[in-house]
C-alpha atoms as an extended CHARMM CRD file, in Angstrom:
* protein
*
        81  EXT
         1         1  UNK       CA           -186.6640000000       25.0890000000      -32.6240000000  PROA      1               0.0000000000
         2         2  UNK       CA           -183.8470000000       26.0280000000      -34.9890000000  PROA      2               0.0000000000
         3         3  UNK       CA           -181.9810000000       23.3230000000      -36.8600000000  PROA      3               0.0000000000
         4         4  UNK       CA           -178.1470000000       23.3080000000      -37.3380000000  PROA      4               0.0000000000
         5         5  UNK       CA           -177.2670000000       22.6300000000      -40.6050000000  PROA      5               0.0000000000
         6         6  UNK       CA           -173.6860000000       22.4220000000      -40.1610000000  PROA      6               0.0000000000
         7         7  UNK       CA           -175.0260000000       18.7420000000      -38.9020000000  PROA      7               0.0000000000
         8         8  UNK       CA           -176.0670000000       18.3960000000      -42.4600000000  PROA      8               0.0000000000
         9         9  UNK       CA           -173.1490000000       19.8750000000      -44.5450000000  PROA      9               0.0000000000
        10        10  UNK       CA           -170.4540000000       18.0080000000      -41.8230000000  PROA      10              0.0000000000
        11        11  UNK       CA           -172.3540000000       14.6710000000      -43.2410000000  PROA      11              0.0000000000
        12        12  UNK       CA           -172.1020000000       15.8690000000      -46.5310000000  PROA      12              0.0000000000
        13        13  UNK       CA           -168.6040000000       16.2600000000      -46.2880000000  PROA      13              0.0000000000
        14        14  UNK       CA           -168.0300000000       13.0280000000      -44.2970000000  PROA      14              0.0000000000
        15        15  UNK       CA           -170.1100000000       11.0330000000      -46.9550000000  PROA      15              0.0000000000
        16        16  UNK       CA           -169.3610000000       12.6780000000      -50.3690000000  PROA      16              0.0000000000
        17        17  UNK       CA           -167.4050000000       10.2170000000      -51.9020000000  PROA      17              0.0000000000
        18        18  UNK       CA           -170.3410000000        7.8350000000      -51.7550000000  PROA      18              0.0000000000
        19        19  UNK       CA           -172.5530000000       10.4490000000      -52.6610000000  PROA      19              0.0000000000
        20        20  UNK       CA           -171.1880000000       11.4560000000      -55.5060000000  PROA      20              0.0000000000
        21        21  UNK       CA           -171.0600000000        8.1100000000      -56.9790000000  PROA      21              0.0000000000
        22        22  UNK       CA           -174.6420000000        7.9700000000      -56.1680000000  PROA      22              0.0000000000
        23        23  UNK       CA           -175.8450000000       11.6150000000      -56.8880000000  PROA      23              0.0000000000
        24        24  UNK       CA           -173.2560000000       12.8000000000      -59.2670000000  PROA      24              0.0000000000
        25        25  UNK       CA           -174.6130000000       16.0600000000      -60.7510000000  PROA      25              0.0000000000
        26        26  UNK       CA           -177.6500000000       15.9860000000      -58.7670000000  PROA      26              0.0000000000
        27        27  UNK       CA           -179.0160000000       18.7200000000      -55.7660000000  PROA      27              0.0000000000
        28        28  UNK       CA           -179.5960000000       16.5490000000      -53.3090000000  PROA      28              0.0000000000
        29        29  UNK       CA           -181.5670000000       17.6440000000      -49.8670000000  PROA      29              0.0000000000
        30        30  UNK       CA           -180.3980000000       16.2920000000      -46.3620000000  PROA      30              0.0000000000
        31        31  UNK       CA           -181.9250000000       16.0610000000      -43.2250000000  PROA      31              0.0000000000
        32        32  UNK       CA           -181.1410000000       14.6070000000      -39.8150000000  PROA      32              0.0000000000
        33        33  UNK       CA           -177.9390000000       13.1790000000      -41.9630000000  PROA      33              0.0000000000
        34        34  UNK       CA           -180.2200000000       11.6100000000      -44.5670000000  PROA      34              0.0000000000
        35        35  UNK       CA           -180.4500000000       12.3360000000      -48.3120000000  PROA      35              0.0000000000
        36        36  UNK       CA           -184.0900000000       12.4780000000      -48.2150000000  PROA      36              0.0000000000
        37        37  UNK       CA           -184.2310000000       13.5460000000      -51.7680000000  PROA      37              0.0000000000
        38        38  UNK       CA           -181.9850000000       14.1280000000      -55.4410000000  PROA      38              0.0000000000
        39        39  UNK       CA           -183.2100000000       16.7140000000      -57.9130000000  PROA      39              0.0000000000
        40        40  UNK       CA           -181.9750000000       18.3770000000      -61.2750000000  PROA      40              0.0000000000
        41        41  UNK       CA           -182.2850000000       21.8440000000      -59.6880000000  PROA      41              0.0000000000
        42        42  UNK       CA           -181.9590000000       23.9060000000      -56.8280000000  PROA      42              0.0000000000
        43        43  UNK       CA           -185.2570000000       25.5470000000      -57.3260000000  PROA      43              0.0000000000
        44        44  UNK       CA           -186.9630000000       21.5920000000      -58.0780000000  PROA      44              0.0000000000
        45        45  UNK       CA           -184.7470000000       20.7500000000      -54.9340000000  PROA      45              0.0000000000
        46        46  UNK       CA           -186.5300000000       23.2520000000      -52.7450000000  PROA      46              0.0000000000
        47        47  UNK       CA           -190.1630000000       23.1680000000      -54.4200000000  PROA      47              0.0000000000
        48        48  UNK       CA           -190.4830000000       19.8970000000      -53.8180000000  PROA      48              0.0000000000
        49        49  UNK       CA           -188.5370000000       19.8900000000      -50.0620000000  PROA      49              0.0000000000
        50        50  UNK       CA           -190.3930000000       22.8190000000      -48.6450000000  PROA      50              0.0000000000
        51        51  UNK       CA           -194.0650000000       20.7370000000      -49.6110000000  PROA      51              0.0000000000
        52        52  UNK       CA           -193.5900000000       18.4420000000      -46.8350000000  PROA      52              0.0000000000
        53        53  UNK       CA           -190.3800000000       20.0060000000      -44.3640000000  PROA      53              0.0000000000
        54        54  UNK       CA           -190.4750000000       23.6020000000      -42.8850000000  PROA      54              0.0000000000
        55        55  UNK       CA           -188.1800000000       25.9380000000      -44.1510000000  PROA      55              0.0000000000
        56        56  UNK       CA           -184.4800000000       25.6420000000      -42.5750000000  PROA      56              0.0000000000
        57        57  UNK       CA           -184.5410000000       22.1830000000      -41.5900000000  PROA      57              0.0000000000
        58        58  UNK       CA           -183.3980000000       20.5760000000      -44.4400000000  PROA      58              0.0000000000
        59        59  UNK       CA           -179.7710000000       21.6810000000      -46.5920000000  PROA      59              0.0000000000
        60        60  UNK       CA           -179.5860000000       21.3550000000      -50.3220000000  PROA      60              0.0000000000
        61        61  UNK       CA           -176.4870000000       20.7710000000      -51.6710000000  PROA      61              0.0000000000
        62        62  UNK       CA           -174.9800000000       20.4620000000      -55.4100000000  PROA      62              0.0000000000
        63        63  UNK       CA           -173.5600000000       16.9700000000      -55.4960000000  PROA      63              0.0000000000
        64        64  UNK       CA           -170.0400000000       17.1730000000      -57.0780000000  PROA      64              0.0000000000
        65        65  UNK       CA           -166.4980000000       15.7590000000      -56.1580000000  PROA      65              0.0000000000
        66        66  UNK       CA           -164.0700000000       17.7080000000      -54.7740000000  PROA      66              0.0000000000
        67        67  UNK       CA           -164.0340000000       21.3120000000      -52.9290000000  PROA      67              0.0000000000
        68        68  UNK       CA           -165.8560000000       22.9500000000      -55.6760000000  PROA      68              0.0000000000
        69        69  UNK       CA           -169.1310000000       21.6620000000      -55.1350000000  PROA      69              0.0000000000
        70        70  UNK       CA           -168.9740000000       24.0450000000      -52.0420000000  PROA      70              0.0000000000
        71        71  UNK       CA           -166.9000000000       26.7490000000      -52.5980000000  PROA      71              0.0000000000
        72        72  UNK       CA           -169.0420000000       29.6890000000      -53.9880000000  PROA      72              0.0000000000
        73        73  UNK       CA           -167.1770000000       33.0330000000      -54.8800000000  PROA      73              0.0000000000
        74        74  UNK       CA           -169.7720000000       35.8020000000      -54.8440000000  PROA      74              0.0000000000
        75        75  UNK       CA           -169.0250000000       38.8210000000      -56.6160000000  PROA      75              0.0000000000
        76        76  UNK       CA           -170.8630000000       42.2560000000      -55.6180000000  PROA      76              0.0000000000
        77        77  UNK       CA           -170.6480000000       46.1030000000      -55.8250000000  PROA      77              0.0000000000
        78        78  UNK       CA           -170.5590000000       46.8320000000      -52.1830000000  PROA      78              0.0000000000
        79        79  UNK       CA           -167.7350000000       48.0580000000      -50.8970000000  PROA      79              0.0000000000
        80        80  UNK       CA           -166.6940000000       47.6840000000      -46.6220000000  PROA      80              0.0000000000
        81        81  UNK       CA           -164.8200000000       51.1530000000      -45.3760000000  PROA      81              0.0000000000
């Protein structure tokens, strides 16, 4: 069964004040709309996560205020014609 993590980033969004004050800095992993775990790293984030929760059920996010905690700009050679 695939998992919608849009559920999990829409609670991210409609929590992170709280979070942040909690998790400041920290990659936090949620599932079913619980922070189920805070780490120092996305790769410690996922190590640990993936040990006990299948793949793509769970969202790890970088715990920051404001819109650049999720606002990536990736940068890459390919060009679209």
């Amino acid at each position: 069964m695939k998992h919608d993590l849009s559920i999990e980033f829409k609670y991210y969004l409609d929590h992170q004040d709280k979070l942040v004050e909690k998790y400041n800095n920290k990659f936090i992993v949620i599932k079913n709309q619980e922070v189920i775990g805070a780490f120092n790293s996305t790769t410690e984030a996922y190590e640990e996560t993936r040990k006990e929760h299948e793949l793509g059920t769970f969202l790890i996010q970088h715990c920051l205020p404001g819109k650049n905690s999720y606002q990536q700009t990736f940068h890459s050679r390919v060009v679209f014609q």
